[in-house]
C-alpha positions in Angstrom: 133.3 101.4 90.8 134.5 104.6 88.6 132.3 107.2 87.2 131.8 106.4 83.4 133.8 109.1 81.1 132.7 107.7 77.5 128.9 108.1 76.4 127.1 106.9 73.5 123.9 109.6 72.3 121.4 109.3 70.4 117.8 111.0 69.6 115.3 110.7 66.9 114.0 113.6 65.2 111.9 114.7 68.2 114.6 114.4 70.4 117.8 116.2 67.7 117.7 119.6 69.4 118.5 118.6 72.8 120.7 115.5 71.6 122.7 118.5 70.1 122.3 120.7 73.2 123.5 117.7 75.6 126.4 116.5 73.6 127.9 119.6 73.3 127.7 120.3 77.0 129.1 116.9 77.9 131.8 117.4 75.3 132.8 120.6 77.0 132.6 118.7 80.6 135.0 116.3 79.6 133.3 113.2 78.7 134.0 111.1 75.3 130.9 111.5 73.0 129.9 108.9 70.6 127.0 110.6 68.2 125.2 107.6 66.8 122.7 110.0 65.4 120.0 110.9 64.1 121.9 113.9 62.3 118.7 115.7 61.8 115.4 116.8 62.3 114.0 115.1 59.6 111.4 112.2 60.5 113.3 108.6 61.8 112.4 105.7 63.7 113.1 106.0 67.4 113.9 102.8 68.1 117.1 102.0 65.5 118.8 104.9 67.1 117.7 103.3 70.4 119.4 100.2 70.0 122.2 101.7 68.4 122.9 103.3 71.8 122.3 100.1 74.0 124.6 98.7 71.5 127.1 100.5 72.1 126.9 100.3 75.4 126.8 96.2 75.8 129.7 95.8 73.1 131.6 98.3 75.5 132.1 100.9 73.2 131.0 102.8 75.2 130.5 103.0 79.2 127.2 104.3 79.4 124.2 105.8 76.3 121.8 108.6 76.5 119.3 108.5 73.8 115.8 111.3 73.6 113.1 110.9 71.9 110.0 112.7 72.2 108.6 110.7 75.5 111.3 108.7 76.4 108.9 105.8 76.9 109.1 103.8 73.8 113.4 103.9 73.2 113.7 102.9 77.0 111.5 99.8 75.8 113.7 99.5 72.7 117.4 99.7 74.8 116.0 96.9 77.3 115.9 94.1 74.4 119.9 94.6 74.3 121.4 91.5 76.6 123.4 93.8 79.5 121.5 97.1 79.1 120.0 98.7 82.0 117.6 101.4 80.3 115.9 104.2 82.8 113.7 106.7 81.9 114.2 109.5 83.8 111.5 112.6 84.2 113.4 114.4 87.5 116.9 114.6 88.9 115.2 112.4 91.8 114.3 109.6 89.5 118.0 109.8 87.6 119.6 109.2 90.6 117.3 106.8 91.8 118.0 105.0 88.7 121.7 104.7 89.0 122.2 104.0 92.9 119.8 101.6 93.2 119.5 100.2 89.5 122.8 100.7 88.0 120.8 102.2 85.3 123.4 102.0 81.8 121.3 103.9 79.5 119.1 106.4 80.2 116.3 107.5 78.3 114.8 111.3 78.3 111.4 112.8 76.6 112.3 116.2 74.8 108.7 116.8 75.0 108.5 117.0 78.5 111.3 118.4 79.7 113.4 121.4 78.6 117.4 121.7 78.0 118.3 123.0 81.4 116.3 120.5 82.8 117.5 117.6 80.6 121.0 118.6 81.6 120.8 118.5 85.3 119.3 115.0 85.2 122.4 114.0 83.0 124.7 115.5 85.4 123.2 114.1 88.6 122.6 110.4 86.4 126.5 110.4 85.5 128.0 111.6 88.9 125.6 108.8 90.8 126.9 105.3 91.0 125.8 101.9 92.8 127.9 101.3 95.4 125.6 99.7 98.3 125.7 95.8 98.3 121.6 95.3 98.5 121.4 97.5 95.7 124.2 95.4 93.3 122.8 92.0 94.9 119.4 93.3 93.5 120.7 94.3 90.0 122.3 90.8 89.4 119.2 89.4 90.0 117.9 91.1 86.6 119.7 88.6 84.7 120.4 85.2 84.8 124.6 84.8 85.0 124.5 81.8 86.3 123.7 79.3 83.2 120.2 78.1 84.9 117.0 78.9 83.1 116.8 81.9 84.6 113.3 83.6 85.3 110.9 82.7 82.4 111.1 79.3 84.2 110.4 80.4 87.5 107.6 78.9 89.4 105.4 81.0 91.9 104.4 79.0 94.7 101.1 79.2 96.4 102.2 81.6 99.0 103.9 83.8 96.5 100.6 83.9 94.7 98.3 84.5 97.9 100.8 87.5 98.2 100.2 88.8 95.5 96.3 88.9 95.3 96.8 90.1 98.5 98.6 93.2 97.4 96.2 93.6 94.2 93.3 93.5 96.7 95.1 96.4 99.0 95.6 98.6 96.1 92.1 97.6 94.7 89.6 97.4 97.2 87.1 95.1 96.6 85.7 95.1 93.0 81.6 95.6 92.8 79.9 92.9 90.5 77.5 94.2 87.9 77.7 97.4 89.0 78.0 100.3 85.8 79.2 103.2 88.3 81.7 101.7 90.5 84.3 103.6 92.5 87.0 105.3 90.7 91.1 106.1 91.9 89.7 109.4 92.8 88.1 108.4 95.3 91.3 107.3 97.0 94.5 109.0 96.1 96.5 106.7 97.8 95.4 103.9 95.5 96.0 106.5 92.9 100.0 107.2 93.6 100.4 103.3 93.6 99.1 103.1 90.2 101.9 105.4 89.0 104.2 104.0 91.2 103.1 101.0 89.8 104.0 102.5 86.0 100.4 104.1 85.3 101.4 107.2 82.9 97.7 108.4 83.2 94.1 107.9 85.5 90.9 108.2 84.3 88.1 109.1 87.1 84.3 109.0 86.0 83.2 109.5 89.5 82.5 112.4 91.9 86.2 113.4 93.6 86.3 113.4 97.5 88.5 116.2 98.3 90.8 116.5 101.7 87.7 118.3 103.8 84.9 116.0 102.7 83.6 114.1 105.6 83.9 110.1 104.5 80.8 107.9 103.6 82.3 105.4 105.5 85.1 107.2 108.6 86.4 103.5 109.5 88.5 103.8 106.4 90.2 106.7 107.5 91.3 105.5 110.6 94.8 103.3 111.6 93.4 101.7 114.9 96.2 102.1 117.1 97.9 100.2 119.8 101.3 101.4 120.5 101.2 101.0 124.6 105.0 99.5 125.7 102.9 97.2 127.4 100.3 95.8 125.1 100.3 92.1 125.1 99.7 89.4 122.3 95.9 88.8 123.7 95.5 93.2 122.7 97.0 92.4 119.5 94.8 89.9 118.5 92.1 92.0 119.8 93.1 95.0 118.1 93.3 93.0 114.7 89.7 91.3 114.6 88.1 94.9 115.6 89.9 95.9 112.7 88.4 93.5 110.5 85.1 94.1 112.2 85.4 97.6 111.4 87.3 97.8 108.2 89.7 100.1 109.4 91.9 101.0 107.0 95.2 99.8 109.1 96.5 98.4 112.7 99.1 100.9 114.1 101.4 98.7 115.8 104.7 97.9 117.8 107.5 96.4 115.1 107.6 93.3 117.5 103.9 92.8 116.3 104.3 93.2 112.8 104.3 89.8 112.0 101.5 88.7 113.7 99.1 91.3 112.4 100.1 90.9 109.2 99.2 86.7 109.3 95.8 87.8 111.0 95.3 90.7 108.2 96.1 88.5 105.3 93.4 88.5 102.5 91.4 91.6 104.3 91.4 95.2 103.1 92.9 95.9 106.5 96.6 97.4 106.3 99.7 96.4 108.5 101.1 99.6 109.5 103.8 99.9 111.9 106.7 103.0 113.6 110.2 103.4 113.3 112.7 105.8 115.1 109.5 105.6 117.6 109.2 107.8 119.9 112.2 109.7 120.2 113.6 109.7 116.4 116.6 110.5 117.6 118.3 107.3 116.3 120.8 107.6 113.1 119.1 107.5 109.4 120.7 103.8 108.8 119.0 102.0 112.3 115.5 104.1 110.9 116.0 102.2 107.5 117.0 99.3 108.8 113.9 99.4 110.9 111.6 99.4 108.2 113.1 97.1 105.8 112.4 94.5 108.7 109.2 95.6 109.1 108.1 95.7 105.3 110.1 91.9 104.9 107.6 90.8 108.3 104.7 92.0 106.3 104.3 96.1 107.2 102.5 98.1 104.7 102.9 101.3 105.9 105.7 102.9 107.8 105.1 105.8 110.4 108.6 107.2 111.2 109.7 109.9 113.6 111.9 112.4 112.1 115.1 114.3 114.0 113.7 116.5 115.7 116.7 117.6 117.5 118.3 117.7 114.1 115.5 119.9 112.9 115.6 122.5 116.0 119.1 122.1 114.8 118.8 123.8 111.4 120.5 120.9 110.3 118.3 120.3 107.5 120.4 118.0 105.7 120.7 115.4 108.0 116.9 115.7 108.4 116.5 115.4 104.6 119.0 112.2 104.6 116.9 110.9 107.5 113.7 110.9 106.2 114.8 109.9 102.5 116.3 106.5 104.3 113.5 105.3 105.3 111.1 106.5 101.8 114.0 104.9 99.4 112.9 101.3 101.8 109.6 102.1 102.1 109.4 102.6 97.6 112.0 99.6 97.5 109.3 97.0 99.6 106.0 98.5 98.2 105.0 100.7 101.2 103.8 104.1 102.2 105.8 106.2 104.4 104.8 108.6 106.6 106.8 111.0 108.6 106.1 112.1 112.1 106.9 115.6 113.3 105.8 115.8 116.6 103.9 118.7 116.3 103.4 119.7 119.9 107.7 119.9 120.1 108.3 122.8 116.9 107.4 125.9 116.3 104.9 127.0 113.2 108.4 127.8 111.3 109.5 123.9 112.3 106.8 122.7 111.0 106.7 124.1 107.4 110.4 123.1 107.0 109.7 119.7 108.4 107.0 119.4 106.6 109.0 120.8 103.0 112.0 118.0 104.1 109.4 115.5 104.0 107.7 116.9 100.8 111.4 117.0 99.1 112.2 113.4 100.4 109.1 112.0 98.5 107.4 111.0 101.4 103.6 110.2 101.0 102.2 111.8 104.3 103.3 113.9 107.4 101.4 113.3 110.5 101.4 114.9 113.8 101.8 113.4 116.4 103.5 110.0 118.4 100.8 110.3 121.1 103.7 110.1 123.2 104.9 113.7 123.8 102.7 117.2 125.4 100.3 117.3 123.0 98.6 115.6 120.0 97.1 116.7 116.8 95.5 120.5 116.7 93.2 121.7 113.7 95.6 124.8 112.7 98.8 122.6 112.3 96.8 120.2 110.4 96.2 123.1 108.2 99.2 124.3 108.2 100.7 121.0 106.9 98.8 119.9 104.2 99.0 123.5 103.0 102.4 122.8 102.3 102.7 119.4 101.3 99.1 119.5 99.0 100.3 120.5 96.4 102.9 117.2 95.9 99.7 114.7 96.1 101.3 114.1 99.8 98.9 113.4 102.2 98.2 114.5 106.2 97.5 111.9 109.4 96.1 114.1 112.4 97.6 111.4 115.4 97.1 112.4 119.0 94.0 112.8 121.3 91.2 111.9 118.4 88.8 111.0 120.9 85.9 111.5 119.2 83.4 112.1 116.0 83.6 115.9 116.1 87.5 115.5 116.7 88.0 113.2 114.0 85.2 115.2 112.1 87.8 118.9 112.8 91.0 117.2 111.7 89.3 116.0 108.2 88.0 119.4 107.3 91.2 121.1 108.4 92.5 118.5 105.4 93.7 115.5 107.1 93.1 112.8 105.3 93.8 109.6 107.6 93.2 109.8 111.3 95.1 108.0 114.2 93.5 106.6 117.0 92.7 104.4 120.1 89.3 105.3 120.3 88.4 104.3 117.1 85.6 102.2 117.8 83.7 104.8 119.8 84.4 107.3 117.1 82.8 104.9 113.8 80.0 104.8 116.5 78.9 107.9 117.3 79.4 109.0 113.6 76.8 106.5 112.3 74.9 107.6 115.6 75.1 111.3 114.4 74.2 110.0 110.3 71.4 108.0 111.9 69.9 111.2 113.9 70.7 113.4 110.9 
């Protein structure tokens, strides 16, 4: 599959500087420009120059279409009613890549009011040099359309279990809902569920009530804790043990072995109890491909969060772009299958130095938390690299999991006001405990 050298632009009158500003820069680059207007600035409708680009694009005209309007939101809409057009909106050079290798994106769509010309033209650059190669990604893009003369998807029929799926998934990103309740909880008080909203295609959140911020010590600590069982040795009987404490508690995940995924996830199903399992674990020394790999089996066996251990040799390295490609492997699945991704750094291994960067490569990869520790290695969780780690990664809407030694309520009590915002643990029952003992005394 060749790069595409002919490009169909377009903008409404929002979008006519930059149309002007990108044409002329992919004129000079070398590319065939086809201007289907607007020709200037005075007030159009965004979606006839829209489809004039998709148009162009499905007749073959032209290989691929670039149209601007003041959002981007409303001419993607417009291109995607043109049989054979792709449309993307694109916000990042992250999401215009994205768009190509993994959706074989044919037109993308760009908001002049929300990005500026330098900007705007590094997205184009990346979108054009990026192409879908990878067979999951094509097998998944065929699927948009129906080639194959049936009745394609308007027809299709979801069958119970596809159903109990998905009201299983609402509920995860949900919660439970109060009845007749005016002040309910809001997506603030759970940024997690918040990120899947826009994930999801939320453009905006609304929060009426009070915002917990990382520090705040948690009504209700069980939902900040993965109870966690990752001994070699554990046994189906611990499994199913682990699982029905976890419904007992409401923890907010089981942190198990991949062999177990399965299982938890058919004991789990229909709770607000999370299937979280490790990849790369303990070492991470194993190459970014076997890590991905790893986790698409996990998400396919019912996993909704990933906890994988970075390179650290590959780190201590300076090697910092296989690090990057590492950890992006495994976030590209985990976004791909509808689960969070969390990278390990092993703490207790790097220096302060290691850590930031680890922590950046996991802030540039898009991951949504760094944690500590594997338990496995010469030391666990500490309050100052907690610290130190959401420091960097705050800022992104990432979050931090302290993992590693949380014995206890003032432990687990420490890592949350250091900003840690889920906790990993073995001890979890003893820790809910004594905190409701220590709420009950106080």
């Amino acid at each position: 599959m060749s790069r595409p050298r002919s490009v169909a632009i377009g903008a409404d009158h929002g979008g006519y500087d930059l149309k002007e500003v990108l044409a002329a820069h992919l004129q000079a680059t070398g590319y065939q420009v086809r201007d289907v207007g607007t020709s200037s600035r005075e007030a159009v409708d965004y979606p006839v120059y829209a489809r004039a680009v998709a148009e162009a694009v499905a007749s073959g005209s032209a290989e691929v279409g670039i149209m601007i309007d003041g959002a981007g939101i409303g001419s993607c809409m417009a291109a995607n009613k043109v049989p054979g057009v792709r449309a993307a909106l694109a916000y990042d050079v992250s999401s215009a890549r994205n768009s190509r290798e993994h959706n074989n994106a044919n037109v993308l769509t760009l908001g002049a009011g929300l990005i500026g010309a330098a900007l705007a033209t590094q997205i184009v650059d990346a979108w054009l040099a990026t192409e879908c190669t990878e067979p999951r990604h094509l097998n998944r893009v065929a699927m948009f359309a129906d080639d194959s003369g049936g009745t394609g998807l308007s027809e299709l029929t979801l069958s119970d279990q596809d159903i109990e799926r998905v009201v299983g998934r609402l509920h995860e990103i949900l919660g439970p809902v109060p009845v007749g309740e005016p002040n309910g909880a809001s997506v603030s008080d759970d940024p997690e569920a918040a990120r899947e909203f826009v994930r999801l295609g939320a453009t905006g959140l609304t929060s009426v009530a009070p915002v917990q911020r990382p520090g705040d010590i948690p009504g209700d600590l069980a939902r900040y804790i993965d109870h966690t069982l990752l001994k070699p040795a554990a046994t189906e009987e611990q499994i199913r043990k682990l699982c029905a404490e976890a419904l007992e508690f409401n923890f907010r995940s089981v942190c198990i072995n991949p062999t177990w995924v399965a299982l938890a996830a058919s004991l789990l199903r229909g709770s607000d109890v999370l299937t979280c399992t490790v990849v790369g674990f303990p070492l991470g020394a194993t190459e970014p491909a076997i890590k991905a790999m790893e986790a698409r089996r996990a998400i396919r066996n019912g996993a909704r969060e990933i906890d994988m251990v970075l390179n650290i040799g590959a780190l201590k390295s300076g090697d910092d772009d296989l690090v990057l490609r590492d950890i992006r492997a495994v976030v590209e699945d985990c976004v791909d299958g509808g689960a969070v991704c969390k990278v390990i750094l092993e703490t207790a291994l790097l220096t302060d130095d290691e850590k930031r960067r680890a922590s950046e490569l996991a802030r540039q990869a898009r991951a949504h938390f760094v944690k500590t520790s594997t338990g496995f290695s010469t030391g666990g969780a500490t309050v100052s690299d907690v610290a130190l780690m959401a420091e960097v990664v705050r800022g992104a809407g990432m979050e931090v999991k302290a993992s590693g030694g949380i014995s206890s309520y003032d432990d687990a009590k420490a890592m949350i006001e250091a900003g840690a915002t889920r906790l990993g643990a073995s001890a979890s029952i003893g820790i809910v405990r004594e905190a409701k003992a220590t709420s009950v005394s106080a």
